[in-house]
N, C-alpha and C positions, 0 to 999 in steps of 0.2 A: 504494500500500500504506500502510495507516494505521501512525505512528507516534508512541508515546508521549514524550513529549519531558521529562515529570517522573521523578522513583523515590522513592517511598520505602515501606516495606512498614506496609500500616496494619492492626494487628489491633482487632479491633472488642471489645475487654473492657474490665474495668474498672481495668486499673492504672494508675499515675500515672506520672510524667514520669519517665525516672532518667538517668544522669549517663553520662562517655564508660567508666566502666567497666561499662556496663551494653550494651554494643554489640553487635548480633548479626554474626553473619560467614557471609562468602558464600568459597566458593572457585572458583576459572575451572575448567572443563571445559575442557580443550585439544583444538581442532577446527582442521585442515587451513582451512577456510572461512567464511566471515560466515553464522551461525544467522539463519534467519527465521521462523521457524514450528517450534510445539512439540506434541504431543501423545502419549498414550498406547496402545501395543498390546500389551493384556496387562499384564505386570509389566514393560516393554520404553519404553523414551522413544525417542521418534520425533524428529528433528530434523531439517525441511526447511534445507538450505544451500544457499549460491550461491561457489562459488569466486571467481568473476569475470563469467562470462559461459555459465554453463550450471547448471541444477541438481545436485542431487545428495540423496540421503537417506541420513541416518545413523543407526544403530540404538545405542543404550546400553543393556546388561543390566544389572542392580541389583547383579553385583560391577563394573559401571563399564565394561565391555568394550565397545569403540567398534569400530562395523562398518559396511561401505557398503553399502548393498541396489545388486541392477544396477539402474541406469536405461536404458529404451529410448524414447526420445523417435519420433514418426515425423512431426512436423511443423517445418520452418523454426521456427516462434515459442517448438513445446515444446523446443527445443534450445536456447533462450535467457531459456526463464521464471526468474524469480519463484513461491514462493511464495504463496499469497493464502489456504491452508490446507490442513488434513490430518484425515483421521479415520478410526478403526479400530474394528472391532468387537472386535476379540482374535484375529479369523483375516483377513479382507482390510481389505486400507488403501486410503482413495482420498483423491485431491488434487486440489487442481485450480492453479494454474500460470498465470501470464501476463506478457506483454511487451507494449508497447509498438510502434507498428510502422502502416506504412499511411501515406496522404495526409494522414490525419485524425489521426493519433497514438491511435487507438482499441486500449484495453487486446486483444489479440487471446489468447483465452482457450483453453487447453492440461486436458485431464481424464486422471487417471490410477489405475489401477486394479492391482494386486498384492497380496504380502508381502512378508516381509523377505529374500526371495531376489531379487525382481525384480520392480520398477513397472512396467509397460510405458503410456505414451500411450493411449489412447483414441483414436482420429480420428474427427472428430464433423464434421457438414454445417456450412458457416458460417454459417446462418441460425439452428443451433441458438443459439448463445449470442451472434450477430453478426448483421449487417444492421440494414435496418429497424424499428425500435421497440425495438433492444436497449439494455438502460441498463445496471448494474456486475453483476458477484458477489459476494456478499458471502464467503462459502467452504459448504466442505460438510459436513454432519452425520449422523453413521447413526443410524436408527432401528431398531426391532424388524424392519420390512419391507423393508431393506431402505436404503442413503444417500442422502440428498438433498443437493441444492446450490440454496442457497438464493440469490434475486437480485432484481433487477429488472427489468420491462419495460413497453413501452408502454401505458399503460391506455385502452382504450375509451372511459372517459368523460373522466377530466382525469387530465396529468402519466404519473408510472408508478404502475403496480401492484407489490406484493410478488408476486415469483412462485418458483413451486418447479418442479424438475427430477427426475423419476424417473428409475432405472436400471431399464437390462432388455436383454439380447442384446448386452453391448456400446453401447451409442445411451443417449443422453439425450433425456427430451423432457420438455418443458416442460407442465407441468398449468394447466388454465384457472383461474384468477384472479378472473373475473368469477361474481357473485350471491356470494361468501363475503368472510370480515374483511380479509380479502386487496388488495380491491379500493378503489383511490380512487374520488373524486368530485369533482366540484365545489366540493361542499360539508366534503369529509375528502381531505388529501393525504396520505398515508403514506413514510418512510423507512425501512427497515429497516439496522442498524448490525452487528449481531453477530448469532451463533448460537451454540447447544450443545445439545448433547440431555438431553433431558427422562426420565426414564421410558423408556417404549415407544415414544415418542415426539419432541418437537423445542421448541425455545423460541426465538424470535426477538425483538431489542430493538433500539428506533432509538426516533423522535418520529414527530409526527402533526402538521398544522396545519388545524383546524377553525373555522371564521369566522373567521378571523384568530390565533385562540386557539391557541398550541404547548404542549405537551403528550409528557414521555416515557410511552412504550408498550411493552406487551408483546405478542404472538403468539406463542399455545402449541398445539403441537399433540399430539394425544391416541392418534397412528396410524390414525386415522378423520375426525375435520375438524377447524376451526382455531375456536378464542376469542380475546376480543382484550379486555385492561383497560388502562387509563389510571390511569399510576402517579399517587400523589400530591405535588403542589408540585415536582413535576422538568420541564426543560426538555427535556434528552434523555437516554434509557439507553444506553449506550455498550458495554458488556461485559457477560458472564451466564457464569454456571456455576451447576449444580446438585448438591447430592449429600445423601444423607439425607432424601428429602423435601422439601428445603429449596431456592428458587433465589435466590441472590444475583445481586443486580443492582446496576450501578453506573452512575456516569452527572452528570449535572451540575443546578443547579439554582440559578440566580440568578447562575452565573458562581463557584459553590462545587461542592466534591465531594459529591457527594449516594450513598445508599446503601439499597437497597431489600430486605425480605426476605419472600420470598414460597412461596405461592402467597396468602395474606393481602394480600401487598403495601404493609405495615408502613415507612417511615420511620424509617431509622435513624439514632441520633447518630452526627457524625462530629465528627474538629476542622476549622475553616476551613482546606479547600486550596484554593485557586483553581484551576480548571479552565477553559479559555478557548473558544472558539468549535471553533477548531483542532485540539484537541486530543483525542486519544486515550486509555482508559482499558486495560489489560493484565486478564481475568479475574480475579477471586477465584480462590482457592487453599486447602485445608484445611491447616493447620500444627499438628499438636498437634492435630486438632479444630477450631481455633479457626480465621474464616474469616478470610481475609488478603490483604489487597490489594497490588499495588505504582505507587505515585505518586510525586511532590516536594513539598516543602515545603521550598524554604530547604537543600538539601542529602538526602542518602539517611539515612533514618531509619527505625524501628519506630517506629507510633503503636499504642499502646492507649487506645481512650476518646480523652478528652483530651488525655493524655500523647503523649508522644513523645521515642523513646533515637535513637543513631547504629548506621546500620547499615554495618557494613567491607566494603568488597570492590568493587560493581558501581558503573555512573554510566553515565549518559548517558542516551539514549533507549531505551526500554522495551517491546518487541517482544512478547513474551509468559511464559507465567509457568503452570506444569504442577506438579501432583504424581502423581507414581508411586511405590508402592511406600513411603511414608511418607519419601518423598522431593521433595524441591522445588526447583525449577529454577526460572532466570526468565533471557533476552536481555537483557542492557542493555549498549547502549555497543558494541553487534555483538560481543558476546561471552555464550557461556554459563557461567553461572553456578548453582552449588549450594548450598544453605543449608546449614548446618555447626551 
């Protein structure tokens, strides 16, 4: 499970530097267990947990009201998952879940399907998202027709392909990959890193490596087929969110924070964060309108532009980062956190 190991919240405007009275504040959400996964259902915050050794899903209503949806796991691995994502349309949520486990230590992958009464597992064939030419998950996204889970697996020609998973009857199956932007080669090896959805549709971000040449990318889908653009001067795009028209994309470039705004695909100024090989980027975020990231630099901070204030409350490593309800949430430090 990818984690962010910087914090600090970067809003991309024009203000200047200001001082520790100028510090924004976060306050802890008090949770029974370690938050790992955040998203939205409805006017409702979704918060995948792990106690210790099982999951769990928790529901927040926007006057704050903390409640457990049932969980009914019905595999050995779903009784011990992880998190790996979540997503809602405003009436069903689905997850998808995984542990660790086997000869091989291969992520063994758990799918799960409800509301806020009751998730129950999925049981899915193991070839579905295991076996032979299975490569990761990235997590899943709904679209107008329905959610996908978006992943990899073994390409036909070279390495893996990006590949997508339909629902239908309960079953996953995996859609073919080959003849669309989807598919490697020889000559293009693709990664996919994150998802959110788009529109009616889906946006996937990772890098690409073409004759030698790396390169971060986008894969947008439209609810009908896939395009594919190659960000400018970035290494790789790490995290997406979209909202307004608008998708921000985040990601690295030179071994800096790099920030893309699209469907243009415009080159944003940031200030110099370092961003490492390793490391993990948390979604953008709408605050006030203004779009908002959370990273490090030198301690947890607001950056506007250039500038950059101190921000109270969170630290550590930085899991994910939702708004609901003109409300802002972010993990860090295995705990959640509220912007105030």
């Amino acid at each position: 499970m990818r984690r962010l190991t910087l914090a600090v919240l970067l809003v991309l405007t024009g203000c200047s530097s200001g001082g520790a009275d100028d510090a924004a504040g976060f306050t802890p959400v008090d949770l029974t267990a370690t938050p790992e996964a955040l998203a939205t259902h409805g006017d409702m915050l979704l918060i995948g947990t792990r106690p210790s050794d099982h999951p769990e899903l928790v529901t927040r209503s926007k006057d704050g009201t903390l409640a457990n949806a049932r969980l009914t796991p019905t595999s050995p691995y779903g009784k011990e998952a992880h998190w790996y994502g979540i997503t809602s349309d405003g009436t069903t949520i689905t997850g998808v879940g995984g542990e660790r486990g086997g000869a091989h230590g291969n992520v063994r992958w758990s799918a799960w399907t409800g509301d806020v009464r009751q998730i129950v597992e999925k049981p899915q064939a193991f070839s579905t998202f295991g076996g032979y030419g299975a490569g990761e998950l990235i997590g899943p996204v709904r679209t107008r027709q329905g959610p996908l889970v978006i992943g990899t697996w073994q390409s036909a020609k070279a390495g893996l392909d990006i590949a997508v998973w339909t629902y239908a009857a309960d079953t996953w199956g995996r859609q073919p990959s080959e003849g669309t932007v989807l598919e490697s080669s020889q000559d293009l090896l693709r990664f996919p890193l994150a998802v959110a959805p788009e529109g009616d549709g889906a946006i996937v971000v990772g890098w690409q490596i073409a004759k030698g040449t790396v390169s971060a990318a986008v894969w947008r889908f439209d609810g009908r087929t896939w395009t594919t653009a190659t960000l400018p001067d970035g290494d790789a795009a790490l995290a997406v969110r979209c909202w307004d028209g608008t998708c921000h994309v985040v990601g690295r470039s030179k071994g800096k924070l790099a920030w893309w705004s699209g469907p243009d695909w415009k080159k944003l100024a940031t200030p110099d964060v370092p961003v490492d090989d390793n490391q993990d980027l948390a979604a953008p975020v709408p605050v006030n309108g203004v779009p908002t990231l959370v990273v490090d630099h030198g301690g947890v901070k607001l950056v506007s532009g250039g500038g950059e204030r101190p921000v109270d409350g969170p630290s550590g490593a930085v899991v994910a980062a939702e708004e609901v309800g003109g409300q802002v949430f972010v993990i860090a430090g295995g705990r959640l956190w509220r912007l105030s």
